[in-house]
PAVO-546597 format. One line per field, with one value per atom (N, C-alpha, C): residue number from 1; residue in one letter; atom name; x negated, y negated, z. Coordinates in pm, 1 decimal, padded with zeros to 6 digits. Example, Ala and Ser with C-alpha at 12.3 -4.5 7.8 and 13.67 -1.06 7.14 Angstrom:
REM PAVO-546597
nr = c(1; 1; 1; 2; 2; 2)
rest = c(A; A; A; S; S; S)
atom = c(N; CA; C; N; CA; C)
c1 = c(-01319.0; -01230.0; -01320.0; -01285.0; -01367.0; -01290.0)
c2 = c(00569.0; 00450.0; 00330.0; 00225.0; 00106.0; -00003.0)
c3 = c(00780.0; 00780.0; 00780.0; 00708.0; 00714.0; 00787.0)
***
This chain:
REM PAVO-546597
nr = c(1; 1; 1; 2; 2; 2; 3; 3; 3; 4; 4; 4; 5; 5; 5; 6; 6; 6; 7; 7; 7; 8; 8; 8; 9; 9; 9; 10; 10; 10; 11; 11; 11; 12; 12; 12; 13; 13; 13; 14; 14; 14; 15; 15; 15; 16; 16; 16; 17; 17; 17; 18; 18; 18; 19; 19; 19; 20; 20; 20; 21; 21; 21; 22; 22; 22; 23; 23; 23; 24; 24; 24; 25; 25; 25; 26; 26; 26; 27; 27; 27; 28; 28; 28; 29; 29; 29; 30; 30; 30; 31; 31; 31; 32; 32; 32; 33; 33; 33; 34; 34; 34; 35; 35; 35; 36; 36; 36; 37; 37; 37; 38; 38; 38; 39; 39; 39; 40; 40; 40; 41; 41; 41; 42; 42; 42; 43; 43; 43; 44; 44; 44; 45; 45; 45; 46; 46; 46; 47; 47; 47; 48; 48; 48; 49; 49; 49; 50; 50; 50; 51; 51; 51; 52; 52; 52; 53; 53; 53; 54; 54; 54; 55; 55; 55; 56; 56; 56; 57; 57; 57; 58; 58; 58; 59; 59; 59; 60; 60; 60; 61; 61; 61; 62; 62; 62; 63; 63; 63; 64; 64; 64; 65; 65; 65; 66; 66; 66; 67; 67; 67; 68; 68; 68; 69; 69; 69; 70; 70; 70; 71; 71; 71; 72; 72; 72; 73; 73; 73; 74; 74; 74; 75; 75; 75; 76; 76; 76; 77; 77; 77; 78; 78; 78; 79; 79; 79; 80; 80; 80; 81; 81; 81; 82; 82; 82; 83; 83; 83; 84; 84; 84; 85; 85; 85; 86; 86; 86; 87; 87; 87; 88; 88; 88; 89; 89; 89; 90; 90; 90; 91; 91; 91; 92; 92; 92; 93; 93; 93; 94; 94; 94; 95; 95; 95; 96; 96; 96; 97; 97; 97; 98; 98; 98; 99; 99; 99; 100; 100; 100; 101; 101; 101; 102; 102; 102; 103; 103; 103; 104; 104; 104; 105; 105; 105; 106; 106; 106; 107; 107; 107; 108; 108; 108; 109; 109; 109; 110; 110; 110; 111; 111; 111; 112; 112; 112; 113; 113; 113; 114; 114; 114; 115; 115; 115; 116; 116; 116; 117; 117; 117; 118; 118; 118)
rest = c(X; X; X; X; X; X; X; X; X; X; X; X; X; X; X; X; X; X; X; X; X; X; X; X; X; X; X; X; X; X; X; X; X; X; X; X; X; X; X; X; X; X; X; X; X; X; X; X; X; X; X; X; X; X; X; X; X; X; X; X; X; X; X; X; X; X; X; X; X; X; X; X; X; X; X; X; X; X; X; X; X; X; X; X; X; X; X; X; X; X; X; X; X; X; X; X; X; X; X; X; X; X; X; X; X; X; X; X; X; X; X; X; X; X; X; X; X; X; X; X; X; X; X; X; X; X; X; X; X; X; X; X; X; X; X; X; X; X; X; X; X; X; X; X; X; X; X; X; X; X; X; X; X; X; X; X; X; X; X; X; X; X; X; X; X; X; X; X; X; X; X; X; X; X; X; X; X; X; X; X; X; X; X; X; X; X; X; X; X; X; X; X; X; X; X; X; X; X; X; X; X; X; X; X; X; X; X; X; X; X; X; X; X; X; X; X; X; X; X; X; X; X; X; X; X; X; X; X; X; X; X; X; X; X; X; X; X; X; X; X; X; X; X; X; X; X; X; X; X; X; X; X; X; X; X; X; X; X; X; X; X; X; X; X; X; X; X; X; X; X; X; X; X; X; X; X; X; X; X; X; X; X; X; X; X; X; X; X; X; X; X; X; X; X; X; X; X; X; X; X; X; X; X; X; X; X; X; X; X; X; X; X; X; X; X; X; X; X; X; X; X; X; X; X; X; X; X; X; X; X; X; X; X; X; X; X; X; X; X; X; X; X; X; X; X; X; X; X; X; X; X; X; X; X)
atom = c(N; CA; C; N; CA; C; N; CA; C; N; CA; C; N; CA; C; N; CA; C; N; CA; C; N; CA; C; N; CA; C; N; CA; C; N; CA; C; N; CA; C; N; CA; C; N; CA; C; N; CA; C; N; CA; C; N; CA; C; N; CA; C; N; CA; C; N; CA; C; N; CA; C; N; CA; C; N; CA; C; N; CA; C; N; CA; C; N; CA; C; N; CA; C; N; CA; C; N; CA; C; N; CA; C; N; CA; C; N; CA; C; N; CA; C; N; CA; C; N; CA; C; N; CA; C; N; CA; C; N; CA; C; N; CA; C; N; CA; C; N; CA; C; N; CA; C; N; CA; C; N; CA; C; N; CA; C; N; CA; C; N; CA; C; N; CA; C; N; CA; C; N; CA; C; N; CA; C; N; CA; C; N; CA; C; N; CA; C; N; CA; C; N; CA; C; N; CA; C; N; CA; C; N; CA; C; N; CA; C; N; CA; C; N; CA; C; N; CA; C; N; CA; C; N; CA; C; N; CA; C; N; CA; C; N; CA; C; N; CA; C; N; CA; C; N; CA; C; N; CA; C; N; CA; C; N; CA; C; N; CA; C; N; CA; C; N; CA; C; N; CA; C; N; CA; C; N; CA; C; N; CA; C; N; CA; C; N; CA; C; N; CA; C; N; CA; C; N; CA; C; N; CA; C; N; CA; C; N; CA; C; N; CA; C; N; CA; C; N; CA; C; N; CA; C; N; CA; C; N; CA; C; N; CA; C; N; CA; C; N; CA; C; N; CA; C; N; CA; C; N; CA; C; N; CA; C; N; CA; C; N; CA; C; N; CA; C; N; CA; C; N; CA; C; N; CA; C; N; CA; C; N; CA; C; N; CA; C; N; CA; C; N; CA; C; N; CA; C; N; CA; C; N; CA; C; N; CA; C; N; CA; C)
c1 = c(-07514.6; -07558.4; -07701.5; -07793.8; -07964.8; -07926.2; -07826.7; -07877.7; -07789.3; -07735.1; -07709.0; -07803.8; -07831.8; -07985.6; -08097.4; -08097.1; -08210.1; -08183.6; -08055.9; -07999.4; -08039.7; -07998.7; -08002.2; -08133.0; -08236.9; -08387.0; -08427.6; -08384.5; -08372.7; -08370.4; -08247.8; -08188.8; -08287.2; -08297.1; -08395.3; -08513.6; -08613.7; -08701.6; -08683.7; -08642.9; -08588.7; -08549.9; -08422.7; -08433.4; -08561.5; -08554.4; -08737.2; -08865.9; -08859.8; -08958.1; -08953.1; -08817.1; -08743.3; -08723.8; -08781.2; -08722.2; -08809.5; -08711.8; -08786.0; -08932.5; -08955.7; -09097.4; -09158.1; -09170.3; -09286.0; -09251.2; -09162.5; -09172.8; -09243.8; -09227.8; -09300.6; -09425.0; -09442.7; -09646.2; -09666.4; -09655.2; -09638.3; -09650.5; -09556.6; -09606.8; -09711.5; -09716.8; -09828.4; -09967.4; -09982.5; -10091.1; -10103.3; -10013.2; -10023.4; -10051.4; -09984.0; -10030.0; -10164.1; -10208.1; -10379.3; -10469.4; -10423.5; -10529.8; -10478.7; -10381.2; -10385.3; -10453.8; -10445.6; -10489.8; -10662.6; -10748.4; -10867.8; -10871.8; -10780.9; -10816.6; -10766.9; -10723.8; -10680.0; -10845.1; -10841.4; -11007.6; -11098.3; -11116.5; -11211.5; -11223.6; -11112.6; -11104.4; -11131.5; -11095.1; -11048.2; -11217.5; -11271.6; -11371.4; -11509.7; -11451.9; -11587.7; -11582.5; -11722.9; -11786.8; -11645.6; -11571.8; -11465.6; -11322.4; -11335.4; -11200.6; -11102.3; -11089.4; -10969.5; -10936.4; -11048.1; -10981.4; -10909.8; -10920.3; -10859.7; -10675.9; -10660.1; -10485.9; -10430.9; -10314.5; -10228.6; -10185.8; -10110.9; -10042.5; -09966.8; -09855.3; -09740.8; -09785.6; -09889.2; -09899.4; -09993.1; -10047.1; -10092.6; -09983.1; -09903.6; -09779.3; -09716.4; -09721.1; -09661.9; -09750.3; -09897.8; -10003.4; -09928.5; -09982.1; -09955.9; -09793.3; -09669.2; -09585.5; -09589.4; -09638.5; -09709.7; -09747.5; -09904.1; -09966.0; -09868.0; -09840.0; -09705.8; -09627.9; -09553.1; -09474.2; -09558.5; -09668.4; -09719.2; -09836.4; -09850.7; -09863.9; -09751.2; -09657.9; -09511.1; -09476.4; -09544.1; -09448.8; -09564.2; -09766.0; -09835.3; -09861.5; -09789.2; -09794.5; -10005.9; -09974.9; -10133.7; -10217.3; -10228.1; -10372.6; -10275.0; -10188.4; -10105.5; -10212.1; -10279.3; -10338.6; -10487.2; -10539.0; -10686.4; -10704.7; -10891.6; -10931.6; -10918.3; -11000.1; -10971.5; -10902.3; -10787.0; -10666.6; -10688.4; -10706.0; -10714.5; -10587.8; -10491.8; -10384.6; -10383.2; -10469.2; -10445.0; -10551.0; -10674.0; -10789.2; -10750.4; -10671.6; -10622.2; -10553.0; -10464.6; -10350.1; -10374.0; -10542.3; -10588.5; -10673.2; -10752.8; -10837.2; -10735.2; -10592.5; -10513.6; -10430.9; -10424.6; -10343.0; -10452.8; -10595.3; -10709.0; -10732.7; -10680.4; -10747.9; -10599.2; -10475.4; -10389.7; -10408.3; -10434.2; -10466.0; -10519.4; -10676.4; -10746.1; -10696.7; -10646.9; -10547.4; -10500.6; -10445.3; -10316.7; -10353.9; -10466.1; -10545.8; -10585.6; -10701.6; -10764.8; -10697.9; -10505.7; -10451.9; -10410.5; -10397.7; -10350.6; -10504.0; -10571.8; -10670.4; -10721.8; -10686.4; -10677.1; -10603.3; -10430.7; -10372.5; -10348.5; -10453.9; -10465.6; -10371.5; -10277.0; -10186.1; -10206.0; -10322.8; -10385.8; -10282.1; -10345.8; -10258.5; -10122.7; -10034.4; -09917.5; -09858.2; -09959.2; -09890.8; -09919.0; -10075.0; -10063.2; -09972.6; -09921.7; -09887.1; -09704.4; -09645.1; -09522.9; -09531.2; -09667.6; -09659.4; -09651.3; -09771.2; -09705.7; -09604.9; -09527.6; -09363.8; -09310.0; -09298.9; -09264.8; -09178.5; -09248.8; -09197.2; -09220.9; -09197.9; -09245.7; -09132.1)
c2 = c(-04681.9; -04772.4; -04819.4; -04738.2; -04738.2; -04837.5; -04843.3; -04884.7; -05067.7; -05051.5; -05229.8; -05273.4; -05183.4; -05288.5; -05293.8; -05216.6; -05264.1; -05381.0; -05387.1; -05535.2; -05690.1; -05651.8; -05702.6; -05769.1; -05684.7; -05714.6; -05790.2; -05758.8; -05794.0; -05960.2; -06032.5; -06094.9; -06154.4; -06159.1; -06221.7; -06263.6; -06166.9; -06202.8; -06318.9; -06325.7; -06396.4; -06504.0; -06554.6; -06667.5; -06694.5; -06632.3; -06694.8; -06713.9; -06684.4; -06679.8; -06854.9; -06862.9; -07007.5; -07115.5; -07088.5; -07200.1; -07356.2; -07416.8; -07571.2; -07585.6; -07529.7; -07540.4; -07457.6; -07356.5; -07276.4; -07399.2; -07470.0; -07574.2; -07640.4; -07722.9; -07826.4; -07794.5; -07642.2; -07636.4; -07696.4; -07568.2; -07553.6; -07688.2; -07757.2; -07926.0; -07951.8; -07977.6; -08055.6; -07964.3; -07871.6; -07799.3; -07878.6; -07874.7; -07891.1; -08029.2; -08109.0; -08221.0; -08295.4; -08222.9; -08192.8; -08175.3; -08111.5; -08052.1; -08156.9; -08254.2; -08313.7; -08439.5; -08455.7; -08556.4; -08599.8; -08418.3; -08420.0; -08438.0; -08407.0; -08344.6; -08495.2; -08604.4; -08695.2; -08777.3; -08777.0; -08916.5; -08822.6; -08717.8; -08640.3; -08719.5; -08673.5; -08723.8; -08878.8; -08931.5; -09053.7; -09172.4; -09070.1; -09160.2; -09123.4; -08988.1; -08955.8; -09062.2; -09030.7; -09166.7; -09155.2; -09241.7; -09267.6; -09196.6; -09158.2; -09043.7; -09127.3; -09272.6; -09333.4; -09403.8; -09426.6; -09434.4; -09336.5; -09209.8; -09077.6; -09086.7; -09120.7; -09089.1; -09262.1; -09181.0; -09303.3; -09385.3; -09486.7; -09583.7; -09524.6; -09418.6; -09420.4; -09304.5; -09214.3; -09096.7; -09164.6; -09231.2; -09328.3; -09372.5; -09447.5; -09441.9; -09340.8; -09235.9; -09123.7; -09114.6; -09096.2; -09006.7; -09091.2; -09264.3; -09344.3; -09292.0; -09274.5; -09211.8; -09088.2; -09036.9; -08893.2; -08883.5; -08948.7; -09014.4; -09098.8; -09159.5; -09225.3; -09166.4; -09062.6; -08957.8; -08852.7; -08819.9; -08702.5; -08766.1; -08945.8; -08964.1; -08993.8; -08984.8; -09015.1; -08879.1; -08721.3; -08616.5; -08547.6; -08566.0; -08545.0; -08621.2; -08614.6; -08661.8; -08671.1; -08507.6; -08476.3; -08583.6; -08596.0; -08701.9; -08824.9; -08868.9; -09035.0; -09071.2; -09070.4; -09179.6; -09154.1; -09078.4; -09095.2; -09178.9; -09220.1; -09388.0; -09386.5; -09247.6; -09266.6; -09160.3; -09219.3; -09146.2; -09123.6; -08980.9; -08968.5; -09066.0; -09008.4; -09058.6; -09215.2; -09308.8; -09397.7; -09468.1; -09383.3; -09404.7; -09394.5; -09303.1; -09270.1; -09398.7; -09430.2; -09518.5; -09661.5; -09689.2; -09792.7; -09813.9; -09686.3; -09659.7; -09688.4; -09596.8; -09607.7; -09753.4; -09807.2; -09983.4; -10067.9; -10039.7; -10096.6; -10093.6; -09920.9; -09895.9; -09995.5; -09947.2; -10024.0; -10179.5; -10250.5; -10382.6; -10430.0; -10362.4; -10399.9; -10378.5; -10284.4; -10262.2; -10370.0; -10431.9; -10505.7; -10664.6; -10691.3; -10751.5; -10801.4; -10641.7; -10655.8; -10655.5; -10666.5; -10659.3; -10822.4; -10868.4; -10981.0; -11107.4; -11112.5; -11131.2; -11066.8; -10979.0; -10904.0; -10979.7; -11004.7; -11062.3; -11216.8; -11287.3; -11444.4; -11486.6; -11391.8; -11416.2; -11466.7; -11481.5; -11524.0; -11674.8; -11759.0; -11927.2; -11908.5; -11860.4; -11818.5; -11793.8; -11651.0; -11601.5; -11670.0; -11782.9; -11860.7; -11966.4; -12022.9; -12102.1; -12073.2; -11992.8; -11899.6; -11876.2; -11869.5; -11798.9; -11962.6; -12068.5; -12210.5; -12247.7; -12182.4; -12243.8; -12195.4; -12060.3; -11994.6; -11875.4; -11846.4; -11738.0; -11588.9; -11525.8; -11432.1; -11290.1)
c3 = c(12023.1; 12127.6; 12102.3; 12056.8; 12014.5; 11944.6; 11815.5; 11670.5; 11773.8; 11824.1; 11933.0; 11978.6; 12087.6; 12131.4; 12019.4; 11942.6; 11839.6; 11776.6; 11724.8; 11654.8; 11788.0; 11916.3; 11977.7; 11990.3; 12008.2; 12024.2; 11925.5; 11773.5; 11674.3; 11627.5; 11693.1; 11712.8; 11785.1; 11937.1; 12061.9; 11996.2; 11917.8; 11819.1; 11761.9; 11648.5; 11567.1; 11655.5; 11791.2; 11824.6; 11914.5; 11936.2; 12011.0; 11930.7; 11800.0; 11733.0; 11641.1; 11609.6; 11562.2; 11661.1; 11815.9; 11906.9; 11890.2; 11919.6; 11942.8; 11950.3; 12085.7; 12127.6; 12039.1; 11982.1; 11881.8; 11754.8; 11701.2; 11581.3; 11625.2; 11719.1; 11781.4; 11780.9; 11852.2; 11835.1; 11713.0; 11630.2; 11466.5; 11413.0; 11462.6; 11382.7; 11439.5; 11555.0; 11597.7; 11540.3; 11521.6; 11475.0; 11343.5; 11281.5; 11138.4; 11154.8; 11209.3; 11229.7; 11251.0; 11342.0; 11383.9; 11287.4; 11190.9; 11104.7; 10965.0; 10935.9; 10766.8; 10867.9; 10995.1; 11057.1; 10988.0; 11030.4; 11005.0; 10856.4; 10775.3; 10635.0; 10599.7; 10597.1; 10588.5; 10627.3; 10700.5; 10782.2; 10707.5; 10679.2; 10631.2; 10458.6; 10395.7; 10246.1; 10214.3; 10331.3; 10293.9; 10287.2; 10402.4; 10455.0; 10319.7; 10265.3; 10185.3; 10077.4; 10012.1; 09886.2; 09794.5; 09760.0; 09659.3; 09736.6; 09822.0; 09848.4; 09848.8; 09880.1; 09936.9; 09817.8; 09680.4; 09566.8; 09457.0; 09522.3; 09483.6; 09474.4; 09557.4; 09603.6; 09525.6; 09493.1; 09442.1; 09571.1; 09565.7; 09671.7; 09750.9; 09687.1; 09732.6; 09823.9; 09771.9; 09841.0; 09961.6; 09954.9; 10095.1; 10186.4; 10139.7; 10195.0; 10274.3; 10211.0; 10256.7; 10349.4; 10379.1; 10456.3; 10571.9; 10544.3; 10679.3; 10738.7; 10675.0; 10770.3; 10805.0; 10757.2; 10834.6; 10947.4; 10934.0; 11038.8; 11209.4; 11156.7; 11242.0; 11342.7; 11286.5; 11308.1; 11402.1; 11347.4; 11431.6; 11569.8; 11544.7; 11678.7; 11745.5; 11721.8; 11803.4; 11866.5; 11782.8; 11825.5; 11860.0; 11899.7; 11947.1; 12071.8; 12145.4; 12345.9; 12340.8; 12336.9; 12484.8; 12388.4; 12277.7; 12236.4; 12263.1; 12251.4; 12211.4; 12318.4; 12421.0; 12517.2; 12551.2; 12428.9; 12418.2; 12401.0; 12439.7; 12368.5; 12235.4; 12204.3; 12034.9; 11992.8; 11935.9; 11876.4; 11729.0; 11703.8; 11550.6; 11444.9; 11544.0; 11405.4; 11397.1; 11485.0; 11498.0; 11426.1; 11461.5; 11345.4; 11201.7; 11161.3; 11071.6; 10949.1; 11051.2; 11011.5; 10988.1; 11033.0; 11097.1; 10929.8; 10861.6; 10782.1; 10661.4; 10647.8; 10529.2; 10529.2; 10628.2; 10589.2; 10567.3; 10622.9; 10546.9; 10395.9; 10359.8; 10210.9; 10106.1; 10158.9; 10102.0; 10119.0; 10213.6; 10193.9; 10097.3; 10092.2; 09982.1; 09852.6; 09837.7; 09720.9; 09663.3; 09764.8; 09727.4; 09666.9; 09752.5; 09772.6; 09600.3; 09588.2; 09441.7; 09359.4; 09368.2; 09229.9; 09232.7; 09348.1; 09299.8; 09285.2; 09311.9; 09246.0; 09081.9; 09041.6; 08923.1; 08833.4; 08869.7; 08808.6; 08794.3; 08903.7; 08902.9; 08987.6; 09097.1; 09175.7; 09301.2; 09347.6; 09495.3; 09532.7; 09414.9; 09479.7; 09482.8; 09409.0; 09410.8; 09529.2; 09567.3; 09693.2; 09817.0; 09815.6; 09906.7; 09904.9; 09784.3; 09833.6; 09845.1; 09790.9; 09847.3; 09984.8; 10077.1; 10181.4; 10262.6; 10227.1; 10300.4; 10332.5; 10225.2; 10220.0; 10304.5; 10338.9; 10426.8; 10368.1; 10222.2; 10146.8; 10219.2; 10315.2; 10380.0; 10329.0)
***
């Protein structure tokens, strides 16, 4: 009977330790913190020429996601993830920006875009 309720307790652990709400902290913690480590890297001298595109990509749906599944900040004035997201479609713009100027593509794409090449 001992060695049941021990399994039992066992068990209760384990689902209460795996429930919804303890993931949910758990993200949002984690969330919280690539938030800082993200505006932190990004903003230092060269940091935002550090990371490739795609992994920018990735940060901004990151970012995205964890203001969608972080409530208590979503309606601060200033929202990290929003600062965030605001800083990485800036750094990708320019990106995008300096390659097609790089490659002599600027009139092209303006004038594709007159047309209504969208």
């Amino acid at each position: 009977m001992a060695r049941y309720l021990a399994i039992g307790m066992l068990l209760l652990i384990f689902a209460t330790a795996s429930s919804p709400q303890m993931a949910r902290t758990v993200a949002i913690d984690q969330c919280r913190a690539d938030q800082v480590r993200w505006a932190t890297e990004l903003q230092a001298l060269g940091g935002s020429e550090k990371e490739p595109f795609d992994v920018l990509v990735a940060a901004l749906g990151q970012m995205t996601h964890c203001y969608s599944l972080d409530a208590e900040t979503r309606d601060s004035p200033v929202n990290g993830y929003l600062f965030t997201n605001n800083f990485i479609v800036r750094v990708l713009s320019e990106r995008q920006s300096r390659f097609l100027v790089r490659h002599g593509l600027v009139q092209q794409f303006e004038a594709e875009d007159a047309a209504g090449a969208r």
